[in-house]
N, C-alpha and C positions, 0 to 999 in steps of 0.2 A: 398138482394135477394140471394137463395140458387142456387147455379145450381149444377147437377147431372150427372154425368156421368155413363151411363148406358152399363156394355157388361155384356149378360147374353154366353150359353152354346152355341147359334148357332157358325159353325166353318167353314163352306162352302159356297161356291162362285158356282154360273152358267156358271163362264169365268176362263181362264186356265192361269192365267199369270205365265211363267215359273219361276221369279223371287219371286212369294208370294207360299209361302207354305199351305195358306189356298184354294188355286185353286186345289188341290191335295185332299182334303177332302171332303166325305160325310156320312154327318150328317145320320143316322139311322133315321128310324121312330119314337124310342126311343127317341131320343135325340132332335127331334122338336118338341114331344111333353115335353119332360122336360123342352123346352126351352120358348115352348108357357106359359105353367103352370108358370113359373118363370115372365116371362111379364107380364100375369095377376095379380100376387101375386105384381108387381112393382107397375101395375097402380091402385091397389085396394088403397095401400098403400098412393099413391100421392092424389088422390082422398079425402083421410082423415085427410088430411093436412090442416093446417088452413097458416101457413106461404107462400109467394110469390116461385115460383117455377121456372126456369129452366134446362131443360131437353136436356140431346144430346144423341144420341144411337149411340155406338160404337161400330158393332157388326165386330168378325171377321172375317164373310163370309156378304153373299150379303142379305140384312134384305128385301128390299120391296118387294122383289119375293116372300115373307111369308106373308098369308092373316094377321098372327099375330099381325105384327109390324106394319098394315096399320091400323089395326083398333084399337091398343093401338093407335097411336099417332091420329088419330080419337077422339078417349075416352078423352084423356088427354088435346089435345088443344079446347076440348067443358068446361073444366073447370076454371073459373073465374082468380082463382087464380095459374095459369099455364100462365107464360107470352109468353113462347117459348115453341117447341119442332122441335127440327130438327136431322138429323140424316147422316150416310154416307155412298153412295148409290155408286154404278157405272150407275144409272139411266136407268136398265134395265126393270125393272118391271113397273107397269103400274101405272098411272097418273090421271086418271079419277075422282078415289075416291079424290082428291084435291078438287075439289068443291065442296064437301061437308063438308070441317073444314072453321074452322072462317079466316076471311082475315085477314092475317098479323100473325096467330098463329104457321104456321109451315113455316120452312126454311131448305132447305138440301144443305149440303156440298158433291156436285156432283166429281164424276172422270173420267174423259175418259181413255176409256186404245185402245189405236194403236191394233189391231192388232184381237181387239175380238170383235169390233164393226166396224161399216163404219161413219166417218166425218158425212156425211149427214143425219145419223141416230140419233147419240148424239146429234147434233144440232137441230135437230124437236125433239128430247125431251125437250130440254133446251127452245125452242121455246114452247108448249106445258106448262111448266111450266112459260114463261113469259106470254100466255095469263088467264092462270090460276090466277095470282097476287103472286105468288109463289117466294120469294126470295131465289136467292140461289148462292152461287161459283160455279167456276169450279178448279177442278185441275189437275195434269199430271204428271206423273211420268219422270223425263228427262233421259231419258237411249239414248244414242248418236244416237242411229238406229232411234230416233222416232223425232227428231233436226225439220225433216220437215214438222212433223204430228203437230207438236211444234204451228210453224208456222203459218200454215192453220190454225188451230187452234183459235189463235189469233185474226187471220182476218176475221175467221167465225162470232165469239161470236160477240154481242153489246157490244159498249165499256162500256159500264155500269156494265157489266157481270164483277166481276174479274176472273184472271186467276191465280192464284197459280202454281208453279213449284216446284214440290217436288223433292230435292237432289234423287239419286238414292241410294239405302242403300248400295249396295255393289261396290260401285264406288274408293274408296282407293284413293291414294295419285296421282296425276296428271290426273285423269281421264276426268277434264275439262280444258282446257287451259285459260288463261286467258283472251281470245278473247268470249268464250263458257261464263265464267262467269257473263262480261261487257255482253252480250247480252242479258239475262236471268234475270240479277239486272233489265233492262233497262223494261221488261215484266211485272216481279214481284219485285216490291219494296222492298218487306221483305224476298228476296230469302236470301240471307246471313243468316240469323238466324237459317235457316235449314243447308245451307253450313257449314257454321263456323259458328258455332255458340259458344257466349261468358260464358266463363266459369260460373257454376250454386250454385257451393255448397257454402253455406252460406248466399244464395242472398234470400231478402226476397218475399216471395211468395203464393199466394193465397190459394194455392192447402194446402187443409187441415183445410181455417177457413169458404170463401163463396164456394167452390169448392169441391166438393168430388167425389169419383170412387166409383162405386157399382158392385158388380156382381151379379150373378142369383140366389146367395143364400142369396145374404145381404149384403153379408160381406163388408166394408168400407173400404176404402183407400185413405189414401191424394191424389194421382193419378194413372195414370194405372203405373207408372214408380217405384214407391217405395213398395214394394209388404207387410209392415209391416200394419195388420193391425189396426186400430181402434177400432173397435168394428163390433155390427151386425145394420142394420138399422132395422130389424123388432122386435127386442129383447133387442136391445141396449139403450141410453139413446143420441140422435143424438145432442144435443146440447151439452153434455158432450165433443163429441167426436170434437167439431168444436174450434180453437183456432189458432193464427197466426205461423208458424212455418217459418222459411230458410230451403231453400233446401238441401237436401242429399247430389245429385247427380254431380259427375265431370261436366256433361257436360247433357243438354238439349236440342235435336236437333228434337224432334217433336213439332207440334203444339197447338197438346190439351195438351200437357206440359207445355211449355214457353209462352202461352199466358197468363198466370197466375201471369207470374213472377211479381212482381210491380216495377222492374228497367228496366222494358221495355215499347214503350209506347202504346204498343197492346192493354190494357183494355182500356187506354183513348181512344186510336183513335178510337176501332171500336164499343165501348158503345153497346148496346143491342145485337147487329151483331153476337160479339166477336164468341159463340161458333161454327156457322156456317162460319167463315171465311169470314164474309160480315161487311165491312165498313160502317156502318151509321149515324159514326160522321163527319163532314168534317172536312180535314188536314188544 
């Protein structure tokens, strides 16, 4: 089965986090509508697919606040041969239109962020999406100010919920102590991979033969991390462009990256889950 990773031109966020640079941008009217046009041109394209399909949307600002991206992944998971479609949210926008896609078709990889939301709010969304049948993570960015938002956090969620803790990006050498670490592995099992994560180049890896990067105009990429590209997906020859390659890269410290790796045991354990961050194989 193909999966697709999807960022088109959207580049704007509804929440301000001082740390992400796309909280800083907005998108023209120009540009949501290039961006809408590009999503439809993606799911005209999937639509006419005969092969199995998964889909994630990696947009770099916040997608479900756009009627667009509700009613592409609408459009997409009503197709046969679209086994997934899920995407990544800070799960501010509304929930409703859920009941209307197929059960078990869509899943979002959620994120709270401290500071732009209230605990009690995230969670009656996340609740809202568990009465819905709606599978999904959670994740969080560990920046040391937020340790207790952490916490709560944790003890809010169902423990069936996972919880992901995303290294901070700008965190440098001792920024967590080793007591901060031990606490965080203890949470999130596969936090190391984002921490330290083990060296990449050479290693063999999916990205480039069942996994590809797409943008808003086509254009193909083994992933969002190696920017050479392939070809075009609407003009190109897509099975041309699919074969096993090893990694580029020093080091692979995200996780629509390194889930891909096959020296990890990410694909096995979390089988259909994988590109939402959801476990649905058992350890």
């Amino acid at each position: 089965m193909l999966s697709l990773l999807y960022r088109g031109s959207l580049a704007s966020c509804n929440y301000t986090c001082g740390y992400c640079p796309f909280a800083k941008r907005r998108d023209t009217r120009a540009t949501l509508a290039r961006d809408a046009a590009e999503v439809a041109r993606f799911v005209d394209w999937a639509g006419a697919q005969a092969r199995p399909l998964r889909i994630l949307f990696t947009p770099w600002g916040e997608a479900l606040v756009r009627r667009h991206y509700r009613e592409a992944m609408r459009v997409l998971a009503a197709l046969p041969h679209v086994a997934q479609v899920s995407l990544q949210t800070n799960l501010s926008g509304p929930t409703a239109w859920l009941a209307d896609v197929p059960a078990g078709k869509v899943s979002l990889w959620c994120t709270f962020h401290p500071g732009q939301t209230t605990l009690a709010r995230f969670i009656g969304r996340c609740a809202q999406l568990d009465a819905l049948g709606v599978r999904h993570s959670v994740g969080v960015v560990a920046r040391r100010e937020h340790f207790e938002d952490i916490r709560a956090l944790r003890a809010a969620l169902p423990a069936a919920t996972p919880l992901w803790i995303n290294p901070y990006d700008r965190r440098g050498p001792g920024y967590y102590t080793a007591d901060d670490v031990a606490w965080m592995d203890r949470i999130d099992p596969w936090f190391a991979l984002g921490n330290a994560p083990p060296p990449s180049r050479g290693r063999a890896c999916a990205a480039g033969e069942d996994v590809v990067s797409v943008d808003g105009a086509g254009n193909v990429q083994r992933c969002h991390f190696i920017p050479a590209s392939l070809g075009n997906l609407y003009s190109g020859d897509l099975d041309a462009m699919l074969r096993p390659r090893p990694c580029s890269r020093l080091k692979c410290d995200c996780f629509i990256g390194y889930a891909h790796r096959k020296d990890l045991p990410l694909r096995q354990a979390f089988g259909a889950g994988l590109l939402a961050r959801i476990q649905l194989v058992a350890s």
